[in-house]
VOPAGU-2260 file (C-alpha; in pm, 1 decimal, decimal comma):
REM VOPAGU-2260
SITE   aa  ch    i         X         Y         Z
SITE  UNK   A    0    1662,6    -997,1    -940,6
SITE  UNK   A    1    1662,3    -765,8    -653,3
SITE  UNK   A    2    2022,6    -594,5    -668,1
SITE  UNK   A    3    2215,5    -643,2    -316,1
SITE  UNK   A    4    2113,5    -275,2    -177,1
SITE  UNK   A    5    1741,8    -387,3    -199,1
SITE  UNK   A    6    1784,7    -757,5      11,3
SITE  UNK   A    7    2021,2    -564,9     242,0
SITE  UNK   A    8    1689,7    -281,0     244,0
SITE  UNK   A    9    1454,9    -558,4     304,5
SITE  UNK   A   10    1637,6    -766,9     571,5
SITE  UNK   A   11    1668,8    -425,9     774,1
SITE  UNK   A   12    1314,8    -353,4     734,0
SITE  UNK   A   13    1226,2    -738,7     879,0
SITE  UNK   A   14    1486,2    -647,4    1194,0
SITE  UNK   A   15    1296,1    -312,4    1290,5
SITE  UNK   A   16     949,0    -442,3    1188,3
SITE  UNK   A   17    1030,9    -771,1    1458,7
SITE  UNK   A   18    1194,3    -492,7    1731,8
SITE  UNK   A   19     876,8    -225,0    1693,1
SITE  UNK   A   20     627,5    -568,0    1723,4
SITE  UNK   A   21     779,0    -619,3    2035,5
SITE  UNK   A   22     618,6    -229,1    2150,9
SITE  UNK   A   23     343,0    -183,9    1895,6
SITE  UNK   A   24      62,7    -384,1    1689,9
SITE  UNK   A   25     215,0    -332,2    1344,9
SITE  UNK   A   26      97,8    -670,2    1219,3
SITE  UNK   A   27     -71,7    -970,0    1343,2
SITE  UNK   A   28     183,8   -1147,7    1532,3
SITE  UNK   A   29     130,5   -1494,7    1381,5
SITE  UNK   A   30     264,2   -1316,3    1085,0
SITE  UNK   A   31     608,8   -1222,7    1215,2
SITE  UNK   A   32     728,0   -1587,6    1154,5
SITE  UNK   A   33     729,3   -1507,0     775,0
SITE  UNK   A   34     766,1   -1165,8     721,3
SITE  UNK   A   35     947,9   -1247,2     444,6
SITE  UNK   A   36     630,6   -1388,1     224,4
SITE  UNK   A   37     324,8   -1293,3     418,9
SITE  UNK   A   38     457,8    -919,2     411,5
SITE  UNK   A   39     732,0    -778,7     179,5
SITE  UNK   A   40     689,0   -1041,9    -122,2
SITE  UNK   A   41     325,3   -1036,7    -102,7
SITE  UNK   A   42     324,5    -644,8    -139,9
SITE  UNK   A   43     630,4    -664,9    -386,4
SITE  UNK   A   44     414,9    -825,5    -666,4
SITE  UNK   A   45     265,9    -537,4    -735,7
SITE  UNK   A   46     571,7    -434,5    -879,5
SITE  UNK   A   47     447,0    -642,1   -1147,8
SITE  UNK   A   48     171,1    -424,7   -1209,0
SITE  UNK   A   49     252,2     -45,8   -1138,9
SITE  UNK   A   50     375,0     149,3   -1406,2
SITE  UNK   A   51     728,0     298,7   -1387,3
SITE  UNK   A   52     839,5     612,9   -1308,2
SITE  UNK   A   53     551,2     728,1   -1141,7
SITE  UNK   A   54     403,0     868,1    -817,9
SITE  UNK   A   55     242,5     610,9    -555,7
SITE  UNK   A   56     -27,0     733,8    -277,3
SITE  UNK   A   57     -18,1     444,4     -42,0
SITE  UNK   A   58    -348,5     473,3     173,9
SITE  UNK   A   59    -335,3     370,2     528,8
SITE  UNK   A   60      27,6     229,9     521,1
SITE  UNK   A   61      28,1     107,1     908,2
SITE  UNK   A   62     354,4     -93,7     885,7
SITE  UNK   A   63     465,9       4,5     518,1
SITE  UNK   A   64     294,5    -219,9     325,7
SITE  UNK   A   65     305,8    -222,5      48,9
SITE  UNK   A   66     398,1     177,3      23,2
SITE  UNK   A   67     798,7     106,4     212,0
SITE  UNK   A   68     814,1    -234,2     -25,3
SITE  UNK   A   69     770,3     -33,4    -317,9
SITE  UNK   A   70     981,3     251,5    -210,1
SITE  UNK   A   71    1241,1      20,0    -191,3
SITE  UNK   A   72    1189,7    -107,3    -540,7
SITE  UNK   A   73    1241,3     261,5    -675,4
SITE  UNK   A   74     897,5     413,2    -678,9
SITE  UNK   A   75     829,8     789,6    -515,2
SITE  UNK   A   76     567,8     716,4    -238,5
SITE  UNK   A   77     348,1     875,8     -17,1
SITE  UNK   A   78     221,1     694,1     285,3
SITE  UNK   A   79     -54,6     811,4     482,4
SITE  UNK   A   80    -113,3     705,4     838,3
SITE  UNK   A   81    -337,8     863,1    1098,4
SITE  UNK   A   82    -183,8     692,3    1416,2
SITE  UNK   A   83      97,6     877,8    1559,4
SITE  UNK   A   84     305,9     561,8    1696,7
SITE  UNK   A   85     278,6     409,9    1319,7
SITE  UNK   A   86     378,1     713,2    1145,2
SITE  UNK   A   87     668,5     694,3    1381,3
SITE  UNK   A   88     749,6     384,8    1250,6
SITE  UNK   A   89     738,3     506,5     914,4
SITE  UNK   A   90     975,4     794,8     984,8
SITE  UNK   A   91    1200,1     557,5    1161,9
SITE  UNK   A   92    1204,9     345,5     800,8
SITE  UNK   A   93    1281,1     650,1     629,2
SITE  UNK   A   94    1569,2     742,3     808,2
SITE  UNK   A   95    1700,6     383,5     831,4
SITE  UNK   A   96    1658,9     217,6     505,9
SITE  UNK   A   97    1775,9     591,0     340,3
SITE  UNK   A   98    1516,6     619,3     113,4
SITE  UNK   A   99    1478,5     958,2       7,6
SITE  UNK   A  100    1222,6     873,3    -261,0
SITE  UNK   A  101     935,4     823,0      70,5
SITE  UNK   A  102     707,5    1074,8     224,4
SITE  UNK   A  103     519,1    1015,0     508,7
SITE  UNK   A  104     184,3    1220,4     582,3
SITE  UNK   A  105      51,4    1240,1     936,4
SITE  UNK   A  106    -321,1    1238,5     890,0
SITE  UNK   A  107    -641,7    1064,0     762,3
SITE  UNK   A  108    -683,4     956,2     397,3
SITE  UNK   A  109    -997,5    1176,5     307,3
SITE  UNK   A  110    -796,1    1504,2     419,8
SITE  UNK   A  111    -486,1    1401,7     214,0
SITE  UNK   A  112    -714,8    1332,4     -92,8
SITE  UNK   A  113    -908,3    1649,8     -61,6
SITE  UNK   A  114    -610,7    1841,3    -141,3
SITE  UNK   A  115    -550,4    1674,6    -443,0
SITE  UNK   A  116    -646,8    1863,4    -773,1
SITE  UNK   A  117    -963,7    1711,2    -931,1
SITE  UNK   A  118    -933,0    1478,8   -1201,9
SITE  UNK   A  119    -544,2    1479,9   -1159,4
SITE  UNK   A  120    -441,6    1144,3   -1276,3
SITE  UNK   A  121    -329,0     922,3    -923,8
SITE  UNK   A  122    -211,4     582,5    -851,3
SITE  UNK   A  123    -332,8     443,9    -534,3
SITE  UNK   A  124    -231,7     163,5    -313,4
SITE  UNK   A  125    -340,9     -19,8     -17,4
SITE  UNK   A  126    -320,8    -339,0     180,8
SITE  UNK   A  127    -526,3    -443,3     469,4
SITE  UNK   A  128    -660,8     -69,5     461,5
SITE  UNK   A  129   -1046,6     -68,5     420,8
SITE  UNK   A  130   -1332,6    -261,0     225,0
SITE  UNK   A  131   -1344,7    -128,9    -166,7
SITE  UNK   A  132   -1638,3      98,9    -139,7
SITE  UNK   A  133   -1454,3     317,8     133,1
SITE  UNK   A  134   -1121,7     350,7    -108,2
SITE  UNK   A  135   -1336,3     469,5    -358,1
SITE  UNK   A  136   -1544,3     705,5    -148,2
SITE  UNK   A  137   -1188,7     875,5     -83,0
SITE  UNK   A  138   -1089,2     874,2    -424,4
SITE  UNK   A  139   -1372,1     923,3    -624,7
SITE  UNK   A  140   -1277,4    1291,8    -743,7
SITE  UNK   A  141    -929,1    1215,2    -846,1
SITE  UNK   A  142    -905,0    1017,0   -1206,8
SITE  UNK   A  143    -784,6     709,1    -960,5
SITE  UNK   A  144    -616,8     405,1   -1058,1
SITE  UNK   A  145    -597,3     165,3    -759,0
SITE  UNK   A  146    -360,9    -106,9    -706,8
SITE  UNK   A  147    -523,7    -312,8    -440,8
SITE  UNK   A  148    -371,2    -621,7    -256,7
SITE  UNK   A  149    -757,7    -817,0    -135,1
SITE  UNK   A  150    -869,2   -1036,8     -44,7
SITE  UNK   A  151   -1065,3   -1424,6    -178,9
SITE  UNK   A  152   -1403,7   -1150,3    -103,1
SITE  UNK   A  153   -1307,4    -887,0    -337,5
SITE  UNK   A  154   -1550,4   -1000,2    -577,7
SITE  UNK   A  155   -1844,1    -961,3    -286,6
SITE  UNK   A  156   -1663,7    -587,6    -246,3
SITE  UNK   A  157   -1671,8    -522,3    -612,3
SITE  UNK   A  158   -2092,5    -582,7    -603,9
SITE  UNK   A  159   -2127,4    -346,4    -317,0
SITE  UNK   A  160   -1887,2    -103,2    -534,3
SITE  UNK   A  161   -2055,0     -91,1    -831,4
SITE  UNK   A  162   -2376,8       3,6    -678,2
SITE  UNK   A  163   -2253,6     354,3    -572,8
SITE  UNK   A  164   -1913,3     356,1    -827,7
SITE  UNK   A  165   -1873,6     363,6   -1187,5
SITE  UNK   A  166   -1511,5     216,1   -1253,3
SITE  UNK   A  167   -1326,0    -126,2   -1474,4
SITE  UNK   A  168   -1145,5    -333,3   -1271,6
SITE  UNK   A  169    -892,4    -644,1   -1360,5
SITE  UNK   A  170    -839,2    -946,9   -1092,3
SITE  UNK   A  171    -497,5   -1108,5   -1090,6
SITE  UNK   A  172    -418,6   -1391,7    -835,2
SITE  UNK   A  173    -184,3   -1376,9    -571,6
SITE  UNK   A  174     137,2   -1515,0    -610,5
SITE  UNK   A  175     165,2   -1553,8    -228,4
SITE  UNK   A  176    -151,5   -1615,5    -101,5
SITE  UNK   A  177    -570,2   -1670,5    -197,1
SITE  UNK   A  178    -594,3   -1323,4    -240,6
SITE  UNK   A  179    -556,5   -1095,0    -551,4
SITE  UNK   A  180    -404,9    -782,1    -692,8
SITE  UNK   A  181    -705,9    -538,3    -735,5
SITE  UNK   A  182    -684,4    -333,8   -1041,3
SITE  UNK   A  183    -959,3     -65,9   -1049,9
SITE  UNK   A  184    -944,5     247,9   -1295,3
SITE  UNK   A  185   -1231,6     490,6   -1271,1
SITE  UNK   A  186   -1451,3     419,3   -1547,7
SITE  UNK   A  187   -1503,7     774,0   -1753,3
């Protein structure tokens, strides 16, 4: 059970994601009636999946999701955004929810993970971000292990994938939606 500093995190995080949707597309606004489950539980579950005490890269976090969820949970993250007015979001999060354990990075994925040593073990996450083959065209030098919150056509991205990619990957349903959590390790 989430202890109370977490629900208090969360229902702050629902108050400025509703008062920054009223300036900015953060997320589609037929999701703001249920924030709650379309949003922060959907990219909580992956909690269920990541392994502890370890660094997150959260690719193309928009509106924090799932890299501010997890952040929240405990994990060190890194979000990358590109667009200013998001990443201003982000820092706004930061400095509201007091979590000390997030970094935000101003700037496009591919630069980020360019400056990552090669073959330096790296857990990557992303939701709503791009179709499979992309991630993987960003990642491919690092020894990646995604975490991936897709879609019911992640099986139609894994073909396309594995035509250019070598990697394993492991489908778990969605516990909030027809989607599923997207394992994918580089195969080596």
């Amino acid at each position: 059970m989430l202890g109370m500093n977490s629900k208090v995190k969360f229902q702050q995080y629902e108050s400025i994601l509703r008062e920054w949707s009223t300036r900015m597309n953060l997320v589609a606004p037929s999701t703001l009636a249920d924030i709650q489950t379309r949003h922060i539980a959907d990219s909580a579950q992956l909690a269920d999946t990541l392994p502890h005490d370890t660094e997150i890269i959260d690719l193309g976090s928009g509106a924090g999701f799932p890299g501010v969820v997890l952040a929240i949970l405990g994990w060190h993250v890194t979000c990358i955004e590109s667009i200013g007015k998001k990443v201003a979001f982000l820092n706004t999060l930061k400095q509201e929810l007091d979590l000390p354990n997030l970094e935000i990075f101003h700037g496009r994925v591919e630069d980020f993970v360019a400056n990552l040593p090669a073959n330096d073990r790296k857990i990557f996450t992303a939701r709503a971000f791009a179709p499979l083959i992309k991630i993987l065209d960003y990642v491919h030098k690092t020894n990646y292990r995604l975490f991936l919150l897709k879609g019911r056509e992640i099986e139609t991205e894994i073909a396309t994938a594995k035509q250019k990619h070598k990697f394993d990957y492991k489908l778990i349903p969605s516990k909030t939606g027809d989607g599923f959590i997207t394992i994918i390790e580089k195969h080596v």
